[in-house]
C-alpha positions in Angstrom: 22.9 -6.7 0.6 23.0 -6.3 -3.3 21.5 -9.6 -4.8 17.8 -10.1 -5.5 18.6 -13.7 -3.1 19.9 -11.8 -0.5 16.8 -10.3 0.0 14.4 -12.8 0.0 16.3 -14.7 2.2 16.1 -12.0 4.4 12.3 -11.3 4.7 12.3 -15.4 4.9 14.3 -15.0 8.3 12.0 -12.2 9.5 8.7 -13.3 8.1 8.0 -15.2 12.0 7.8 -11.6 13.5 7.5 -9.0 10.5 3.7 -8.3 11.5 4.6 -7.4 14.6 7.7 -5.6 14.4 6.0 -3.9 11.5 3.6 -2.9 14.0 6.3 -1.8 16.7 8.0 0.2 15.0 5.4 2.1 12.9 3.9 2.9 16.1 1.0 1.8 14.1 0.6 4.1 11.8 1.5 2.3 8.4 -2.2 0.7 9.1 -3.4 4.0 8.4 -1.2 5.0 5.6 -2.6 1.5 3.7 -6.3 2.1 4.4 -6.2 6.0 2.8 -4.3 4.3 -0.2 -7.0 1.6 -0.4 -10.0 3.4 -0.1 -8.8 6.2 -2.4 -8.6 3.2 -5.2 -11.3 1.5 -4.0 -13.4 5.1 -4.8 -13.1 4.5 -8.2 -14.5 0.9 -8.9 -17.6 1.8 -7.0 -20.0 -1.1 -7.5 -17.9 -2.9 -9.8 -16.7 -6.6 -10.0 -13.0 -6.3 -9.3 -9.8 -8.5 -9.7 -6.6 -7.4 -7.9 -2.7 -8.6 -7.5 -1.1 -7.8 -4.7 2.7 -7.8 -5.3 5.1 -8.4 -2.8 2.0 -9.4 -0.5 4.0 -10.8 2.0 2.5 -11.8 5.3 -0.9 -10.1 3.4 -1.6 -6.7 5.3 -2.9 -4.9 1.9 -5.1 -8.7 0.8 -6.7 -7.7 4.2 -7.7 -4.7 4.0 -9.0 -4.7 0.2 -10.7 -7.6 1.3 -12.5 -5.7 4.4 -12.9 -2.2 2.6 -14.2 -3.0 -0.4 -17.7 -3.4 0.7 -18.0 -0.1 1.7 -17.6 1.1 -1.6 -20.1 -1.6 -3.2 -17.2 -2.9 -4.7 -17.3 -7.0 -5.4 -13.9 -8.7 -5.4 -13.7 -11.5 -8.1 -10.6 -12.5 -7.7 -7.5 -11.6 -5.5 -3.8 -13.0 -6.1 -1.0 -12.1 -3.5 2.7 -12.5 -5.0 5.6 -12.8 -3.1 9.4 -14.5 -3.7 9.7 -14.7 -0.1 8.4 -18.6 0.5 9.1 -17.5 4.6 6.3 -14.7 3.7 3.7 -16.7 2.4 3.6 -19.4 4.8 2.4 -16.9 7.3 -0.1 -15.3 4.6 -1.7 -18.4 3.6 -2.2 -19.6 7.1 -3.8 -16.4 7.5 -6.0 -16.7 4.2 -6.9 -20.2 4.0 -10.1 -20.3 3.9 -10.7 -17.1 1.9 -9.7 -17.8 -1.6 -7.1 -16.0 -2.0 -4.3 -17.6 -4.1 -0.7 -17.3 -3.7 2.4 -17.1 -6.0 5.5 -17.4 -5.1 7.4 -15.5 -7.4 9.4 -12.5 -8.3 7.2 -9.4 -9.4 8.1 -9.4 -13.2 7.8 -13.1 -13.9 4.9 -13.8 -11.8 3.3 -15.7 -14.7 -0.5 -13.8 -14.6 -2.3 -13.9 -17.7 -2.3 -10.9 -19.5 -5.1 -7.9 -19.2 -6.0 -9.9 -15.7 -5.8 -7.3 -12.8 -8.4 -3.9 -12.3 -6.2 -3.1 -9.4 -2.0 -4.0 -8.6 -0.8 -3.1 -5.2 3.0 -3.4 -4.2 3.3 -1.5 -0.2 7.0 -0.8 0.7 8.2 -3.4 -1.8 9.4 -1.7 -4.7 12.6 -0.8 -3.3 13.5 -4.5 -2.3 12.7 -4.9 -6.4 16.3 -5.1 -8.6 14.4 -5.4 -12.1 12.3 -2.5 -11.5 11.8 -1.9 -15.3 10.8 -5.2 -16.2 8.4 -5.1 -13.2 6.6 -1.8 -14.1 6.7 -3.3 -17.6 4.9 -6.4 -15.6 2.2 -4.4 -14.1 1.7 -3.0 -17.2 1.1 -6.5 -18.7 -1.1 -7.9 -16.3 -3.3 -4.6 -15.6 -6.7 -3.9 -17.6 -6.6 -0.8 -19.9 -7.3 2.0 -17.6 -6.7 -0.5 -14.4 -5.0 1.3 -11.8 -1.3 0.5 -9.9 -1.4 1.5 -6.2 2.3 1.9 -4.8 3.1 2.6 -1.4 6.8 3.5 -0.8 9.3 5.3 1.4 11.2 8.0 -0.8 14.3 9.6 -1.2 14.1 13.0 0.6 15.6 15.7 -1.2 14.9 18.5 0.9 17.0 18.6 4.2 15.5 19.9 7.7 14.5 19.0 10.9 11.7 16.2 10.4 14.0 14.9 7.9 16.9 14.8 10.0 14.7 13.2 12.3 13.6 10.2 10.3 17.2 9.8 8.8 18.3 9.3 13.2 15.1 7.0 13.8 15.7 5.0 10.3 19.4 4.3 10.8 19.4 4.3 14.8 16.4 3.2 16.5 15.2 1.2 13.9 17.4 -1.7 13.9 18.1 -2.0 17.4 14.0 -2.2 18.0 14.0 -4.1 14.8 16.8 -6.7 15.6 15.3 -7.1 19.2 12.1 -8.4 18.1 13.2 -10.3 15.2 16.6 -11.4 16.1 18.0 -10.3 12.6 19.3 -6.8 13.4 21.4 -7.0 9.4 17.7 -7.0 8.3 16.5 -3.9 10.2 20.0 -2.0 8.8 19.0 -2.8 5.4 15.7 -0.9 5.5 17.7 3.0 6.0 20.1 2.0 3.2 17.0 0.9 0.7 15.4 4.1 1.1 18.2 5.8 0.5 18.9 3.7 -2.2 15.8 4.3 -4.3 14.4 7.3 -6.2 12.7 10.6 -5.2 9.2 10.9 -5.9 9.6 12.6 -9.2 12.3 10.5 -10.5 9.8 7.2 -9.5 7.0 9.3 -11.7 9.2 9.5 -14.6 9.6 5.6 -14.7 6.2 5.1 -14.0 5.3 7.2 -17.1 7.8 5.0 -19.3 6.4 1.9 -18.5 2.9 3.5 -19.6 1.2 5.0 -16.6 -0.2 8.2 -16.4 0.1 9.5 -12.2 -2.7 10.8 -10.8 -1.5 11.4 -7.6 1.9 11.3 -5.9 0.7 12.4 -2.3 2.7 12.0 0.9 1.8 10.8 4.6 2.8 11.9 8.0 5.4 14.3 7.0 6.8 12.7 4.0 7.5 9.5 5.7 5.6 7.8 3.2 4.8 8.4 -0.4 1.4 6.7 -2.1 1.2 6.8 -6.0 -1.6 5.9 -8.1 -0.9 6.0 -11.9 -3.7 4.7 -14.2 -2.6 2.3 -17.3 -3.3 4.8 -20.7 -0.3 2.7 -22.6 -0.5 -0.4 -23.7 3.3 -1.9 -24.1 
């Protein structure tokens, strides 16, 4: 699955049942993983006015949870975009978000067409690896963030070191996964693709080097539940 189509007509076949396979196989925990990342962005627009775009938003878990967090911090959200190419994806998120002014593009993350200088806050969870112009999307993010805005990613990484809880996510990735996977969703091809992306993708320093080209500076590369999942937050210092 090499083509940019490919994969949006996947998550378009899965978008019925990702919430709750997402759930399923998890065990839950990505909930967790998202509401650290959030809050530790959140932290920093303390009672501020705040716009945010949520990239590859799909059925809108992250909209959610900025939405429901950022009170706590005495953060006010002006405006909130979700962006997804998946059309499959967004039918489920708007149903879920009508009423809450949330708008919706359906697009691909480096042409979604947001004004420059719009965004205090970009979010992409677990999507940056579906992404085949991942340069031209930083360089997006770049364009659509405030100077000093921040860019929350959420990602599994390439493990470079080898050992037992690796070896154990590599057996659960590429043997459990899609059987559980293709049982709830009935597209089992989807749930193979997910091992191969992550393998596919970068290691966390490699992902902080691009991240720095396209004009971020990282402040923190920090990894959950064993280095299962890797949250970044880089802060826009470069204007390109």
């Amino acid at each position: 699955m090499n083509s940019q189509e490919k994969i949006v007509e996947m998550f378009d076949k899965i978008a019925p049942s990702y919430d709750l396979a997402n759930r399923v196989l998890s065990f839950g925990i990505d909930k967790s993983w998202r509401k650290k990342a959030v809050d530790f962005v959140l932290k920093k627009f303390s009672n501020q006015t705040i716009s945010i775009v949520d990239m590859a938003c799909g059925t809108g878990d992250m909209i959610a949870l900025w939405q429901g967090r950022a009170g706590f911090f005495g953060a006010g959200i002006k405006d909130i975009v979700g962006v997804d190419p998946s059309s499959g994806m967004l039918e489920v998120a708007q149903k879920k978000f009508s009423k809450s002014g949330v708008r919706f593009i359906n697009s691909l993350a480096h042409e979604s067409g947001i004004e420059d200088d719009f965004a205090d806050i970009i979010s992409i969870s677990y999507g940056i690896r579906n992404v085949k112009e991942r340069s031209a999307t930083l360089l997006e993010f770049n364009r659509i963030l405030k100077p000093g805005g921040y860019l929350l990613v959420l990602e599994f990484t390439k493990r470079e070191k080898k050992g037992f809880i690796s070896a154990l996510r590599d057996f659960y990735l590429s043997k459990i996964l899609p059987k559980i996977g293709g049982a709830i969703s009935k597209q089992k091809e989807a749930y193979e693709y997910l091992p191969s992306s992550i393998e596919n993708f970068l290691d966390t320093d490699s992902f902080k080097t691009e991240l720095k080209e396209a004009g971020f500076q990282v402040e923190i590369a920090q990894s959950f539940s064993f280095g299962i999942s890797t949250m970044f937050v880089a802060k826009k210092v470069v204007q390109l």
